[in-house]
C-alpha distance (Angstrom), angle and dihedral (degrees) to the residues before:
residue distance angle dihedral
X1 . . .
X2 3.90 . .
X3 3.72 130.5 .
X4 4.18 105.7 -98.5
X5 4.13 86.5 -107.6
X6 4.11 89.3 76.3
X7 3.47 117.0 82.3
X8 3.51 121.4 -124.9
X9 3.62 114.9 -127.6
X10 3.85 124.2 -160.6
X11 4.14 117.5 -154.5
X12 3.69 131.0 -170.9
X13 3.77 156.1 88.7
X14 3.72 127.3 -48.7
X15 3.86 105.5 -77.9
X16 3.87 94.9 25.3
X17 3.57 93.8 119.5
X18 3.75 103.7 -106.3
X19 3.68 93.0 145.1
X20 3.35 107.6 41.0
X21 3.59 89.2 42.1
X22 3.64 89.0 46.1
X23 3.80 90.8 54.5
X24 3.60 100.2 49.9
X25 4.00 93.0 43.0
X26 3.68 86.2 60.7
X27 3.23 98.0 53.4
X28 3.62 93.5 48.9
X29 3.30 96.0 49.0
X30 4.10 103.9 42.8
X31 3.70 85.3 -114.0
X32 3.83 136.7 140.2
X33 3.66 113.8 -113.2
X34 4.04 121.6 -143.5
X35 4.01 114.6 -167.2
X36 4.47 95.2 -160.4
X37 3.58 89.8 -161.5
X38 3.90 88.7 61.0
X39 4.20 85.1 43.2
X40 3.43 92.4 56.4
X41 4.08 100.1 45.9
X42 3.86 93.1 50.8
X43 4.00 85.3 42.4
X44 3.78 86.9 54.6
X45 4.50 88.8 39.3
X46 4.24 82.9 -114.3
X47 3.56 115.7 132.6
X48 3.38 93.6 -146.2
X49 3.92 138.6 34.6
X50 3.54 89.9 -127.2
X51 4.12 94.6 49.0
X52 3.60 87.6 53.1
X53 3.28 102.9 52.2
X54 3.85 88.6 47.5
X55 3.50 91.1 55.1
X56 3.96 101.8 33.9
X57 3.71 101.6 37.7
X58 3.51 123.7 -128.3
X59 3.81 103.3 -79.1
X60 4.33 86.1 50.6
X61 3.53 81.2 48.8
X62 3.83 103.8 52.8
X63 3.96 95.3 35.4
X64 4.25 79.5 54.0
X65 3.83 86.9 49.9
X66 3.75 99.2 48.5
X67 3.55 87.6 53.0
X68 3.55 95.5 47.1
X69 3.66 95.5 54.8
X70 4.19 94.7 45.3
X71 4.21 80.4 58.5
X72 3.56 93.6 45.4
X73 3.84 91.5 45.8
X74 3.88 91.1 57.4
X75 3.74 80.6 74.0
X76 4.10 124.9 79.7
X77 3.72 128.8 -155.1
X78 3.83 102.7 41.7
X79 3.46 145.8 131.6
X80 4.02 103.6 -141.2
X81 4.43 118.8 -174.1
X82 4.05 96.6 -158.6
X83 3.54 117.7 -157.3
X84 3.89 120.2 -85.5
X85 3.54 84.9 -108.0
X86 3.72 106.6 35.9
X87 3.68 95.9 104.7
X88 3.75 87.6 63.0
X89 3.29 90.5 50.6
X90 4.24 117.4 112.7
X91 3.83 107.7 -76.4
X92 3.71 88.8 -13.4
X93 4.22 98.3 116.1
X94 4.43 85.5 50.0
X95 4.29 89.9 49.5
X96 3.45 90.2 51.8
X97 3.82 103.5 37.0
X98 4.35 85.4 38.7
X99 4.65 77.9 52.5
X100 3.40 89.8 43.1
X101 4.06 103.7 51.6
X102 4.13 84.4 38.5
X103 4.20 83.9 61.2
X104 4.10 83.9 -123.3
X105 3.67 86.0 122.4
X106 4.04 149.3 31.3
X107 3.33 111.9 -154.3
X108 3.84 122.0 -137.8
X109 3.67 122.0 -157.3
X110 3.80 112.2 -167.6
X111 4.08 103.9 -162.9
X112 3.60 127.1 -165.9
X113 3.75 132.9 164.8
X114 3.61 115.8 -106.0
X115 3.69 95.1 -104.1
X116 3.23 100.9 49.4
X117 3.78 89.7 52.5
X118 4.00 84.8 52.3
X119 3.76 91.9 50.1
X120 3.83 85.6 54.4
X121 3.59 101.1 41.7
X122 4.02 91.1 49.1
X123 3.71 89.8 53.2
X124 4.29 82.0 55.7
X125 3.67 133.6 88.9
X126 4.30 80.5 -97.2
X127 4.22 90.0 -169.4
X128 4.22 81.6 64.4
X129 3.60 86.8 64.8
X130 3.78 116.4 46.3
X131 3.82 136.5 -154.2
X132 3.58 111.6 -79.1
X133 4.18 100.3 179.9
X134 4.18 94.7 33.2
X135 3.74 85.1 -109.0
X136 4.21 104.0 102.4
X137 3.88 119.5 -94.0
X138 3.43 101.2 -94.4
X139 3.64 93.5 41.5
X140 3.73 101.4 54.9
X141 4.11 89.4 47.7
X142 3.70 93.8 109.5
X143 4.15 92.7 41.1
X144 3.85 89.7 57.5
X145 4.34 84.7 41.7
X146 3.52 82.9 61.9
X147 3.20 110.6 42.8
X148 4.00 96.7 45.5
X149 3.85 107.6 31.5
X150 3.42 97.2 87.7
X151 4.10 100.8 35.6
X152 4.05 80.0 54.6
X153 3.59 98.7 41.9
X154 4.42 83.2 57.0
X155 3.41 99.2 45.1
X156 3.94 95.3 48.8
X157 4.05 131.1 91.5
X158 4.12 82.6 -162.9
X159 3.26 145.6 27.5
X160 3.74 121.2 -159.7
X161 3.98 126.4 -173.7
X162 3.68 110.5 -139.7
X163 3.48 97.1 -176.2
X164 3.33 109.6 115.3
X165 4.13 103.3 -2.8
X166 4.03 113.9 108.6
X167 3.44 114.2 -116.5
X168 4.10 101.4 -98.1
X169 3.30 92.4 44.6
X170 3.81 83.5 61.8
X171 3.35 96.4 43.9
X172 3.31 89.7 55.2
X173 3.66 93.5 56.1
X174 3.55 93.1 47.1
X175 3.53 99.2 53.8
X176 3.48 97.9 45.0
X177 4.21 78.5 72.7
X178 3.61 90.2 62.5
């Protein structure tokens, strides 16, 4: 449980649910809702994440996103969905560990198994969400598993499974955090 000054940060995968979730903690809470992804397009004059990382490249991109989420931090009282990859980000993992042991922010990781994030990204608009590793979307799932897991696993307070849960129920959950 926080006080409702700390933001509430939510961590994961593509297709963990960060926006959704995002949304409908928001609105259970009374609370503004930032998407980063959508931060760091408009930052980068992209009206999408996806065109702007087309069009930037990914270290443009990240170095856009890490300054994205330092601006949205100067705010309190939020719900914020980072980007899948906005821990990796430069300086991103110390701003959010440096918010976290301040008590500015909980941090949120939604976890999923790599095929169930598959199963969820092939039922997507996949061209919305570009390759990140050269190897296809749904092919390079497990890579960016990998590579992440553990980075998210340290910088969260919680981790939630959203396997199998319906999304209220998780809502519910996560909200009862803020």
């Amino acid at each position: 449980m926080t006080a409702s000054g700390a933001n509430l940060l939510l961590i994961g995968l593509r297709a963990s649910g960060k926006s959704t979730l995002g949304r409908l903690v928001a609105a259970r809470l009374s609370r503004p809702f930032i998407d980063l992804d959508e931060r760091t397009a408009a930052r980068l004059g992209e009206p999408s994440p996806a065109a702007a990382l087309g069009r930037s490249g990914e270290p443009a991109f990240r170095a856009a996103e890490s300054a994205a989420l330092r601006e949205t931090l100067f705010g309190s009282g939020q719900v914020v969905a980072l980007g899948g990859g906005t821990p990796t980000a430069p300086g991103a993992a110390e701003i959010l560990q440096r918010e976290r042991a301040a008590g500015r922010a909980v941090i949120v990781y939604l976890h999923a198994a790599p095929d169930v994030l598959r199963a969820r990204l092939a039922a997507t608009d996949v061209a919305s969400r570009p390759s990140l590793t050269g190897h296809g979307t749904l092919e390079e799932i497990e890579a960016l598993y990998a590579g992440r897991d553990g980075l998210y696993r340290r910088l969260a307070d919680v981790v939630i499974e959203v396997e199998s849960t319906p999304p209220d129920t998780l809502a519910d959950r996560v909200s009862s955090l803020g």
